[in-house]
N, C-alpha and C positions, 0 to 999 in steps of 0.2 A: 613453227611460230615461236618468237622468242619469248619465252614466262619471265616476267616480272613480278617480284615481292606484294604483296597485298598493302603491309607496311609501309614501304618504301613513297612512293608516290603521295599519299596524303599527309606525311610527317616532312618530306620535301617542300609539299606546299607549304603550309603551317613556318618553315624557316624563310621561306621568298616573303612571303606575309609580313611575317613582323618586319626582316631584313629591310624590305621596301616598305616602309612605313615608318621605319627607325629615321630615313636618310631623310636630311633637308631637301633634298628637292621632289619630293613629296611619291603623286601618283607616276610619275613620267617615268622615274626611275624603276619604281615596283614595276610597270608592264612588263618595262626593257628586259629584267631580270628574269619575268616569267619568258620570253622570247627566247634568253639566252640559255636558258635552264631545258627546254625542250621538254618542257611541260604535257604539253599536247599529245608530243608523240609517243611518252609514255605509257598515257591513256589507251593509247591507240593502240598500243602494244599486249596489255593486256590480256593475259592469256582466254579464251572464250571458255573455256569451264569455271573459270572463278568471278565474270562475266555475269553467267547463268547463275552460280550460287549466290552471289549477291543478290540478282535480282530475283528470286523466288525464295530469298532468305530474307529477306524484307516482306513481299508479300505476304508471305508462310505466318513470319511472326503479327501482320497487320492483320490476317484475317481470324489466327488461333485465336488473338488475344479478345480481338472486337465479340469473336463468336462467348468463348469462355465467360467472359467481362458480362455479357447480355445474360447467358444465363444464371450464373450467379444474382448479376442484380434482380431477374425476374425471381428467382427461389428465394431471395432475402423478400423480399415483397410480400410473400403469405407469410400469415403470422401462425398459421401451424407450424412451419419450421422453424429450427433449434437455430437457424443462422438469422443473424440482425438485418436491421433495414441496409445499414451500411457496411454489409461483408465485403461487398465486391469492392467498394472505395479503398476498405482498409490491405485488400489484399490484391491491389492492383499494381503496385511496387513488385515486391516477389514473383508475382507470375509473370512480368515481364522479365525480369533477370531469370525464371526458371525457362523460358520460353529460349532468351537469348542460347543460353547456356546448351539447350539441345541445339541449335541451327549448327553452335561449334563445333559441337560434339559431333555432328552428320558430316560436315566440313572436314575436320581433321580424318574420320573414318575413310571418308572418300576422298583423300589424299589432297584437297586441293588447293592448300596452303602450301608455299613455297618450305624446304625441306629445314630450313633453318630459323626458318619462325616456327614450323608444325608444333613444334614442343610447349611454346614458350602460351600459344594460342589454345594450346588444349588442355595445359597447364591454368590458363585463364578459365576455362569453360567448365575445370571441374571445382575450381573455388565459389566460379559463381553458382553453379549448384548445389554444392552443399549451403552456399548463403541464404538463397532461394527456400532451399528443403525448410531450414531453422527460422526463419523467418514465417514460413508456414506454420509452423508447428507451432510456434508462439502464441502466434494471431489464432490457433483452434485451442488451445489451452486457456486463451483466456475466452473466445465463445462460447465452450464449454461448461466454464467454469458462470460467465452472464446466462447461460440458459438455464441450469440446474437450481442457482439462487434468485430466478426472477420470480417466482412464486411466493418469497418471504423477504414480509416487510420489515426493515429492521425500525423504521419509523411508527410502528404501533406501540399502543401503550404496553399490550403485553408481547414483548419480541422475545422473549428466551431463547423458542426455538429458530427463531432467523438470527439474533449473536451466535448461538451458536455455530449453524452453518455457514452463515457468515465467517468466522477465525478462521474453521476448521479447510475453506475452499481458499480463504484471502492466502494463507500459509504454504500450503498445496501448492497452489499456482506458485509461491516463488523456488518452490521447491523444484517444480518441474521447470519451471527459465532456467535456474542454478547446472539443473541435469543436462540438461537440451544446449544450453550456451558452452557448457565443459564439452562435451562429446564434440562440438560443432568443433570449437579451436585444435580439438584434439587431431581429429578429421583432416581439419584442413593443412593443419602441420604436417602429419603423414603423409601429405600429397608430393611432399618433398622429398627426393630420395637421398641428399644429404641426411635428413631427420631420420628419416627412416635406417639409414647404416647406425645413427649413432642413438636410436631408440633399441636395436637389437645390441647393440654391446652394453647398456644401461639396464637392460632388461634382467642382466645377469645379476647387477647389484642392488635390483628394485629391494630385496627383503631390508638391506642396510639402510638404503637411504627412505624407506618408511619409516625404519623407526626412528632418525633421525627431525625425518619432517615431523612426525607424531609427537615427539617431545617438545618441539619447538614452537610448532602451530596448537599445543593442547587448548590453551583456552580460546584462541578461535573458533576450533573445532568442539568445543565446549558448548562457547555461545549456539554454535548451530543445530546442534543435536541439543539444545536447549529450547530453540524454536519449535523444531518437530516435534519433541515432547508436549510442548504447550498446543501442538495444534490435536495430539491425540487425546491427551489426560484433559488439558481446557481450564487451567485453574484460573484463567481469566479469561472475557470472552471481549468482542470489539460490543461498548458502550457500556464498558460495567464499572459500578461505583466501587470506587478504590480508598483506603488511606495506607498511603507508601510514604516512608519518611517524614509519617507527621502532616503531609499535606491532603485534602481533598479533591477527588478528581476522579475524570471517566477516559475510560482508554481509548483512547484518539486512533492508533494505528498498532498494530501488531508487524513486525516484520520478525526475520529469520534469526537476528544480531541485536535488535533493542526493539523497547517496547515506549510507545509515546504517550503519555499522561495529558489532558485536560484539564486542568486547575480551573478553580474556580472564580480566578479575578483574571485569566486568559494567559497566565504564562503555561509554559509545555515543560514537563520535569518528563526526561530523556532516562531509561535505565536499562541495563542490558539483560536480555533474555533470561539470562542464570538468576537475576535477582527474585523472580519468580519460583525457583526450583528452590533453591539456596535460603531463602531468607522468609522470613513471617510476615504476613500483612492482612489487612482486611480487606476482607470482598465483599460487598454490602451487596448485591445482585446475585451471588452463586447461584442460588435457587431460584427465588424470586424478588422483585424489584419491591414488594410489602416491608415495611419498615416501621418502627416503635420510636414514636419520639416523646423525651423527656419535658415538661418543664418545673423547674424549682422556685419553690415561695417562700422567702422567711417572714415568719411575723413575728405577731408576741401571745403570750397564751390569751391572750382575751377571744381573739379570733373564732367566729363560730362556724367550723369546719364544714356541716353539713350544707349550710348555705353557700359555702362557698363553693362546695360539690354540685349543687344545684344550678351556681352559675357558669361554671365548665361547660356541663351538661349542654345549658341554655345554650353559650356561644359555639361550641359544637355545630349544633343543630342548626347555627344561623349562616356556618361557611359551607362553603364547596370543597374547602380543601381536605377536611375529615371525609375519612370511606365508610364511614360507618359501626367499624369494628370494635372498635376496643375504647372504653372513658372509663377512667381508673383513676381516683384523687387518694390517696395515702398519707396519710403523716409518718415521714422514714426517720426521721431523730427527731429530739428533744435536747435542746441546748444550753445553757448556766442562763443563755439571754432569750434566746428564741427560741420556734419549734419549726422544722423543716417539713413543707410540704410538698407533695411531689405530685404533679395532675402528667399521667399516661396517656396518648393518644396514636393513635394508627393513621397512617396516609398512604397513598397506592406508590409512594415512589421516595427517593431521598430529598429530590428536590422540592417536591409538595412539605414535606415533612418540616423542612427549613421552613419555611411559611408557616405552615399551621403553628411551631411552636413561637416563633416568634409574635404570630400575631394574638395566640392564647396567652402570651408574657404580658402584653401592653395590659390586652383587655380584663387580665384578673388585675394588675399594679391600679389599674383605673378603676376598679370596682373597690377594692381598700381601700382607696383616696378619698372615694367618696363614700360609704357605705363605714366603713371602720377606721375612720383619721386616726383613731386611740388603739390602735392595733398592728399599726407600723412597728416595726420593730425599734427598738428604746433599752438605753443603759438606765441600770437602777443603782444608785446610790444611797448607802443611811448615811444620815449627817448626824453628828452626838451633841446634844445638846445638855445635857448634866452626865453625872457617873452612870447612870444605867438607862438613860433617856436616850432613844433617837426615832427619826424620822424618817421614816423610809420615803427615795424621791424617784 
C-alpha cells in the first residue's frame, strides 16, 4: 500500500483553499482544482496504520480529557480540598496540550509518521510537553500558595500576621515562576541538538563568562536578591505605613525588582527593592498598626491649662476615633510671645490618627475662641510716652 505524509495532504488542502478562493471566478474554479489536484485519492491512499492512530488518538485524547476534566471539577467542588472551585477551568489549557503531546510521543514511538516528518513531529511533542509540565506547575504554585493564605485576612483590623504572610508567599510565588519559567526555556532549547553541540563547547568557558555576566548584570541581580531578602527579613510587609522620600503612603505591591507605594492623594511613588536594604525610612506598622498622635496649641500665658486638659479629656470621650489609651496635655516650651502646648492622643491606626488629630485641632481652636478670646496668642508692645514712662500694649 502506498504511505503517504500525514503532512502533506491537509497543508495541500489549505493551498487549493485560498488558491481557489484568491481567483475571480470564484467557487467553480476552487472545485476544478480540488479535481485536478487528486484530492481524494490521496485520502484514500492513506496508509491504514496512521488511519487507526488518528482515529483512536482523537478518541484517546476526547475521552482522557472529558474523564480527567470531570474529576478534577468534582475534587475542586469540596471545599475540604486545597484545590479551588475553578481548578479544572484553569487547568484545562495545559492538559490538553499535555494529553496531545503523549498521543505524539506514542505516534512517533510506533513509527507511524512518515520518516521525514518523524523528527520534526516528535520534536513538536516534546516542546509541547515541557509547555504543558510549566504551565502545570505554575497553576499548583499559585493554588498552593491561595490555599495556605486563605485562612488570613489581610482586611482585618489587626492583620500583622496575614501582611506578613501575605509578602512572604506574594514573593515566593514569583520566585518560584522566575525558577520554573528559566529551567522551562532552558529545557526546551536543549531539545535542540544544534544548542546542544554548542551548549557543550560553552560549557567549557561557563567559569569566564559568569564572571563576565556577574559584573555586568550586578545591580539586576542586586535588585533581586534584594527581593528575596525583603521576603525573608520583612522590613516591609504588603499594607504597611511608610514615609519614603518625604511622602506618606501604604505599600501597594511588593514584587522581586520594585516595590509600589500608595500615597495618599492616589499617586504610586515606584522604588526599587534595594532602596529598602540600602537607605532609611519609616515603617509606622513594623510592629503594630497603634500609633501616637500630636497636636500643637500656641496661646498666650493667660491661658488656664488645666481646663484646657479637661477639655481634651471631654472631646476624647465624645469620638470614636480615640482607643482609649493615652490623653496627655503638656506644655513643651515657653516662648518671648507665647507658651506651646502639646495634647497626646493614641488611635488604633495611622489613618484614624489623621482624624482624631485633626479634629482635636478644630475642637480645642474653638474652645479658645469662645471660652479665652484674650488668650490667643498676641504681640506685646511698650510705647514711651515721657523719659522713663511707658505702656505696655
Amino acid at each position: 500500500m502506498q504511505s503517504v505524509s500525514i503532512c502533506r495532504t491537509p497543508f495541500f488542502f489549505v493551498k487549493v483553499f485560498f488558491n481557489g478562493f484568491s481567483l475571480k471566478t470564484g467557487l467553480t474554479n476552487f472545485i476544478s482544482q480540488i479535481n485536478k489536484s487528486n484530492l481524494f485519492m490521496d485520502l484514500a491512499n492513506l496508509d491504514s496504520d496512521l488511519i487507526k492512530y488518528i482515529i483512536f488518538s482523537v478518541a484517546g485524547l476526547v475521552v482522557a480529557f472529558t474523564v480527567i476534566f470531570f474529576i478534577l471539577k468534582k475534587v475542586g467542588k469540596n471545599p475540604r480540598n486545597i484545590l479551588p472551585v475553578n481548578f479544572a477551568h484553569r487547568i484545562k489549557v495545559p492538559l490538553i496540550l499535555f494529553i496531545i503531546s503523549l498521543v505524539i510521543r506514542i505516534g512517533v514511538a510506533a513509527d507511524i509518521f512518515d520518516d521525514s516528518y518523524s523528527g520534526i513531529v516528535g520534536h513538536i511533542g516534546i516542546l509541547l510537553l515541557i509547555l504543558s509540565i510549566t504551565w502545570f506547575l505554575i497553576i499548583m504554585v499559585r493554588v498552593v500558595k491561595s490555599g495556605l493564605i486563605r485562612k488570613y485576612d489581610i482586611t482585618a483590623a489587626d492583620n500583622l500576621a496575614a501582611r506578613r504572610v501575605y509578602t512572604q508567599f506574594n514573593i515566593l510565588e514569583r520566585v518560584a515562576v522566575f525558577v520554573i519559567t528559566v529551567l522551562a526555556i532552558g529545557a526546551a532549547l536543549m531539545s535542540f541538538e544544534s544548542i546542544q553541540s554548542i551548549g557543550a563547547s560553552v560549557l567549557a568557558s561557563a567559569g569566564i563568562a559568569g564572571i563576565i555576566i556577574g559584573f555586568s548584570a550586578q545591580k539586576a541581580l542586586g535588585t533581586l536578591l534584594a527581593g528575596i531578602q525583603i521576603a525573608i527579613t520583612q522590613p516591609i510587609r504588603l499594607d504597611d505605613v511608610v514615609i519614603v522620600e518625604g511622602e506618606w503612603g501604604r505599600i501597594e505591591e511588593i514584587t522581586l525588582t520594585y516595590v509600589v507605594i500608595s500615597i495618599w492623594d492616589k499617586r504610586r511613588l515606584v522604588v526599587p527593592t534595594t532602596y529598602f536594604i540600602d537607605k532609611p525610612f519609616q515603617n509606622w506598622t513594623r510592629t503594630t498598626s497603634e500609633i501616637l498622635g500630636t497636636v500643637f496649641i500656641y496661646t498666650d500665658f493667660h491661658v488656664q491649662v488645666d481646663e484646657l486638659r479637661g477639655e481634651l479629656t471631654r472631646l476624647l470621650n465624645d469620638t470614636p476615633l480615640w482607643d482609649g489609651k493615652v490623653n496627655v496635655m503638656q506644655v513643651t516650651d515657653a516662648k518671648a510671645d507665647v507658651m506651646e502646648i502639646r495634647a497626646l492622643m493614641s488611635a488604633k491606626d495611622s489613618g484614624t490618627a489623621w482624624d482624631l488629630r485633626v479634629h482635636i485641632r478644630e475642637k480645642l481652636i474653638d474652645y479658645l475662641q469662645r471660652n479665652y478670646p484674650e488668650s490667643l496668642p498676641r504681640t506685646r508692645v511698650t510705647v514711651l510716652s515721657g523719659e522713663n514712662e511707658g505702656r505696655q500694649v
